[in-house]
C-alpha positions, 0 to 999 in steps of 0.5 A: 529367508529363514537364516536368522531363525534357530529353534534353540532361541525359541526353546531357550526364551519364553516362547513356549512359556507364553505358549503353555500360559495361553493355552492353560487360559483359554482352556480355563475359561473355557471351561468355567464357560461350559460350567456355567452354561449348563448351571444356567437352566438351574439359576433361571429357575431359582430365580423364577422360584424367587419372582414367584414366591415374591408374588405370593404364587401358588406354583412357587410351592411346586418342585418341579417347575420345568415346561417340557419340550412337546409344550416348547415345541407346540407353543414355538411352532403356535408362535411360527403360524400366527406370525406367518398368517400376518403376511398372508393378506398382503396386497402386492402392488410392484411400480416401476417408474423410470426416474430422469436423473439429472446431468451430474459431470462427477459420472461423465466419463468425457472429463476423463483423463486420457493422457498423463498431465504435464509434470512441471 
């Protein structure tokens, strides 16, 4: 099974420099990903700060325009309950009617074949 494989033919192409240029590009972007991922809180509030300004707003001129988490989490959690008291009134009514499907002969396992058709 492994007759034909020779390390040195892997050492000697350009396996392993496929494989350094691959894993220096994956971890390239990864990185610019990280970076800006934790640069995005800060462009969303300049450009809030713009929208805002834009507008004429009053809390433009404010240097801290962040919400904390106890709001975050006192308005996610408000949000939470008056979506779940939407299916609190609900009226349950379960029917269960027994349909009549008409004959189909694709399901019928009569015009199964039992034997081998004849070859000719």
């Amino acid at each position: 099974m492994f007759d034909n494989f020779d390390l040195n033919n892997i050492i000697a192409g350009d396996g392993i420099l496929i494989s350094i240029v691959g894993y220096l590009i994956v971890f390239a972007s990864l990185l610019v990903l990280s970076i800006f991922i934790s640069r995005l809180k800060n462009i969303l509030t300049l450009h809030q700060r713009k929208k805002l300004k834009a507008s004429g707003h009053r809390a433009a001129d404010y240097e801290d325009l962040d919400v904390s988490e106890e709001i975050n989490a006192a308005i996610g959690m408000a949000l939470y309950l008056h979506f779940a008291e939407a299916h609190d009134f609900e009226n349950t009514v379960l029917t269960i009617k027994r349909v009549q499907k008409p004959y189909s002969p694709w399901s019928s396992k009569l015009y199964g074949l039992r034997q081998y058709p004849k070859n000719n």
